[in-house]
C-alpha positions, 0 to 999 in steps of 0.5 A: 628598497623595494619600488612601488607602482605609482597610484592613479593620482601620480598618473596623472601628475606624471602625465599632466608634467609630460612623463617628469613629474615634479619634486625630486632632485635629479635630472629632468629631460627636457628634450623628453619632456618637449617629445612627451608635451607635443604628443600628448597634445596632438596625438591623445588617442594613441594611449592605451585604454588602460592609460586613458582609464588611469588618468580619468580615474586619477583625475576623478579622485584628485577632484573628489577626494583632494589627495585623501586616499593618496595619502592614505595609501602612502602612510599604510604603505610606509608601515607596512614596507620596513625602513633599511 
């Protein structure tokens, strides 16, 4: 199955959950997770612009739109990927 990159919204989940996200049912790191936390909060401006741009926009269109688009893009894309 092909991996899709994830949208601006999942950058900001992904984010905001310390680069684990959430709802899946595989191992979480937590030493990843504690590393990801504390820099993240002490160090924000060593993000790359593009970074920061994502997760500005993903925010925007969370707080906006409520996920419309997101979920829109998720079921085209499960019409237009075929099951294997």
């Amino acid at each position: 199955m092909p991996v899709q990159p994830p949208t601006v919204e999942e950058i900001v989940d992904i984010a905001e959950g310390y680069s684990l996200g959430t709802n899946w049912k595989g191992h979480y790191t937590t030493s990843l997770l504690d590393a990801m936390g504390r820099g993240l909060q002490t160090r924000p401006n060593d993000l790359s612009e593009t970074v920061k741009l994502m997760m500005l926009t993903g925010r925007y269109m969370q707080e906006r739109y409520h996920g419309r688009y997101y979920a829109k893009a998720q079921n085209l894309s499960r019409a237009l990927i075929p099951d294997p």
